[in-house]
N, C-alpha and C positions, 0 to 999 in steps of 0.2 A: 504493500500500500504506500509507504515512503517513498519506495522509487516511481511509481505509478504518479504519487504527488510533484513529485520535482521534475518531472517530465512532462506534467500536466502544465506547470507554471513556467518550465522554458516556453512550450507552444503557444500559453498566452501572451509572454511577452513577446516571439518573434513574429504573431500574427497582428497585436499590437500596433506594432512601431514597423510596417510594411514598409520598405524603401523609396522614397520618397526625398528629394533634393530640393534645390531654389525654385520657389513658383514659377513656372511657365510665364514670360512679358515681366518679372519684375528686376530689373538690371541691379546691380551694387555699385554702388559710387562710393571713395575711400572718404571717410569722417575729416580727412585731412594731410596734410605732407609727410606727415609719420608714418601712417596708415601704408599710404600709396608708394614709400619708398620701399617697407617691407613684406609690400604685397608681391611686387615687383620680384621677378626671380635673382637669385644671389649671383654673387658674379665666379661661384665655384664650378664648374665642371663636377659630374656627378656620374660615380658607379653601383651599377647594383650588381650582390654576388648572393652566394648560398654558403652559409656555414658549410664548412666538411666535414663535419659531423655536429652530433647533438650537443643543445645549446643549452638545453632546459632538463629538468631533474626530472621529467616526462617523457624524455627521449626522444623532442620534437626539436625541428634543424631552423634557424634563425634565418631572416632574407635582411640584407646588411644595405643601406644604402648610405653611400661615403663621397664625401668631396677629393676631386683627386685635381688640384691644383686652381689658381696659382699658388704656391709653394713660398710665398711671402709673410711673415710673422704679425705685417698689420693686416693683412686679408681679416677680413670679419672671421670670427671664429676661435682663429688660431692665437695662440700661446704659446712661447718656448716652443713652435714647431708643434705643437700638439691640439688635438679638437676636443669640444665636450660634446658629451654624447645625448643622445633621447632613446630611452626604452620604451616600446610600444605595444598597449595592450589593443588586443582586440577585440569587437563586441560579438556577441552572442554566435556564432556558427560562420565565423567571419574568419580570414585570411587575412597576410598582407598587403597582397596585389591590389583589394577592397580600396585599401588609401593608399595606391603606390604616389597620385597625385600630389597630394599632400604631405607623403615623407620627403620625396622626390626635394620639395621647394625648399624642406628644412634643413637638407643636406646641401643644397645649395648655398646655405647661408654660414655652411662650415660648421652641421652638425655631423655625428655620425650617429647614422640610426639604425637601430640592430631591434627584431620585430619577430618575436618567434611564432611559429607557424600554431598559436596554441589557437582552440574555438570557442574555448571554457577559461578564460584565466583565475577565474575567483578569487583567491585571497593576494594576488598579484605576486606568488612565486613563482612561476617560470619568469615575471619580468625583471624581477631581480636576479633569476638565473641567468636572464639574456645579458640583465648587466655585468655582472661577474665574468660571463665569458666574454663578453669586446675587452675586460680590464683584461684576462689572461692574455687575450691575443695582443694585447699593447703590450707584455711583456716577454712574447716569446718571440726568438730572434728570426726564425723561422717563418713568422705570419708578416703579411702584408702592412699590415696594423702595426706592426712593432716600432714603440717608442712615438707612436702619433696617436693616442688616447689618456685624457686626463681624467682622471679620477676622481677628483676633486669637482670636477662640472659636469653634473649628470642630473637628465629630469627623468621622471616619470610618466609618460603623456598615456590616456587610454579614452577609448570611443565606448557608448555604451557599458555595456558589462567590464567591459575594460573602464572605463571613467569609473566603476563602484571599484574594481579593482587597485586603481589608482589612488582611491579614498581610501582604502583601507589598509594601502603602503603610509599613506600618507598619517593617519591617524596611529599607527602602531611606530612612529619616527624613524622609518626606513633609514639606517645610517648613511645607505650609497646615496642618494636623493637629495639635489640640496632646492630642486622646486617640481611641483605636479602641477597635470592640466586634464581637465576631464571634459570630455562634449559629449551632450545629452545622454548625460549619466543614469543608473537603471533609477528605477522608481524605489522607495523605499524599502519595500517587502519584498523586491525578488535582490537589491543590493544584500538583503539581509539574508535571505535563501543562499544566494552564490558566493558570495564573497565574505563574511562573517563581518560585515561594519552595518549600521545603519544611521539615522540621523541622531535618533537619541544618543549612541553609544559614544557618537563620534562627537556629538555637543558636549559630550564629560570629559573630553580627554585637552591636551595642550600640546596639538603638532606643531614640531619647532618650522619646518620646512615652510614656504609661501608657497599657493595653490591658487591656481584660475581657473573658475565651473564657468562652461557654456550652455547655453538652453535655448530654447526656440519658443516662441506661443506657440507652434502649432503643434507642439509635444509637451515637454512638463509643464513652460510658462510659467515657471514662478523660481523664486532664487534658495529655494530652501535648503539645498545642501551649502550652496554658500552662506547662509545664515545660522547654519550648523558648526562653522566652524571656530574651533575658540581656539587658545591661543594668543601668540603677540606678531606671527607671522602676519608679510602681509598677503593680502587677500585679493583676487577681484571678482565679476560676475558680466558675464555678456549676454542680452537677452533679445536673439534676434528676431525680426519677426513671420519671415518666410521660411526660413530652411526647416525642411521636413528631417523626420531621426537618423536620416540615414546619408544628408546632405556633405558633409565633409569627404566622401568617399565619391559621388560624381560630382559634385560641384562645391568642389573646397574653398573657392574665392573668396566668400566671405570671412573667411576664419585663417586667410593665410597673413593678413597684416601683423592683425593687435597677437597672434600666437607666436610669429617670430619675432615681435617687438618683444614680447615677454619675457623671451625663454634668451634673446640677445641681451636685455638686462641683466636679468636672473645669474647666468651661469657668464655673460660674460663683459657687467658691466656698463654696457653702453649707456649713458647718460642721456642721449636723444633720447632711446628708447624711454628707457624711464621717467622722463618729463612727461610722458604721454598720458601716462596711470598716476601722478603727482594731481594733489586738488586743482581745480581748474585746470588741468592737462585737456590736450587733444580727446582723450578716451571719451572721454564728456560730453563730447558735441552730441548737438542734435543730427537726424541723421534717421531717413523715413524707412531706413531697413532695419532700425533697430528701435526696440521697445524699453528698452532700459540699458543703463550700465552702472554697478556701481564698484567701488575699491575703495578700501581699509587698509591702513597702515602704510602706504606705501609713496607718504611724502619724502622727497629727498632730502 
């Protein structure tokens, strides 16, 4: 009966939240110069390979996408020659090819993104498995990787099931993590079925790490797991008003600016960037594709 149950509540959320992207005639125009520099694809050259072997303590093989030049120390990204990285969860019965778009443009920006082929991530260990394995490959002389991954700059990012999974890195203070990013994240009760975090649990705790929830009206529509979050990190919330649950995987557009604006802050600084999410920042603007935005803590 158990397993009859939890198989009954996969089917309702993946019949749920049916795939669905940016409304048909409704274009996205960037809130601003911020926006639209980092919407803009990065100026890396970008490969995508296959772990050669498993990445994940599940025995599932990672799809890596990586910047592979220019080979300059101020290229966005880079550090003493080295990149911070983004671990990718994936939502419910989902793959990585699902958002190759979307990793695609992050590794443009002089991420390296490593995305394990998991369909179930729930409590987000394979994504810390995926992380552990790019930090091994940075260390072995042998890998491609070696000596061009930092460890010290690493997010969490996950869509759906993976966004609860990402909560629940994030709320148990994932040591490898130093920020999360979650889009339309599960609902309550099935985050709490899959991934052992829910709103309650995660309002009692104090994640040291900063995290940005995305949402949509025409899906949760409301900011609640970002109002869930306590802590002195800071915080933000996007709440747009077209993209359907499934939008970041065919039509990423909206979510490629303010997410590599974030995650170029976050892990590495940039000060433009971070002006954006500062009070009266850019992030703020009005702006008829979006229904809200708000952020916490996050004055410079």
């Amino acid at each position: 009966m158990l397993k009859r149950t939890k198989y009954a509540a996969l089917g309702l959320m993946l019949a749920s939240f049916a795939a669905c992207g940016w409304s048909p005639g409704s274009e996205y125009d960037a809130k601003g110069p911020v926006e639209a520099a980092f919407m803009a694809r990065g100026p890396w050259q970008v490969s995508r390979s296959t772990s050669d072997e498993a990445c994940t303590s599940k025995g599932q093989f990672c799809e890596i996408w990586a910047p592979t030049g220019p080979a300059t120390d101020n290229a966005p990204g880079l550090r003493g020659g080295r990149h911070p990285v983004v671990a990718w969860a994936n939502g419910s019965g989902q793959k990585p090819e699902v958002y190759a778009q979307f990793l695609d443009h992050l590794a443009s920006w002089g991420f390296v993104v490593i995305a394990p082929r998991d369909e179930m991530t729930g409590n987000g260990q394979t994504v810390a498995d995926a992380a552990r394995y790019i930090i091994r490959q940075g260390e072995t002389r042998s890998s491609p990787f070696y000596g061009r991954i930092d460890r010290k700059r690493m997010a969490a990012v996950g869509h759906s099931q993976g966004g609860a999974s990402v909560a629940a890195l994030h709320a148990r203070n994932e040591p490898l993590f130093r920020t999360y990013m979650t889009y339309h994240i599960s609902p309550d009760f099935f985050a709490r079925w899959c991934c052992a975090v829910d709103q309650a649990s995660y309002a009692d705790l104090s994640p040291r790490g900063s995290i940005f929830h995305w949402a949509s009206q025409v899906d949760s529509g409301n900011p609640d797991w970002y109002e869930a979050v306590g802590g002195t990190a800071p915080k933000a919330f996007a709440l747009l008003r077209h993209a359907g649950h499934e939008a970041i995987g065919p039509r990423p557009r909206p979510y490629l600016g303010y997410s590599t604006a974030w995650l170029m802050w976050q892990l590495n600084g940039d000060r433009r960037a971070a002006a954006a999410f500062a009070p009266q920042g850019e992030f703020f603007n009005d702006n008829s594709s979006w229904a809200d935005s708000r952020a916490a803590r996050t004055g410079l």
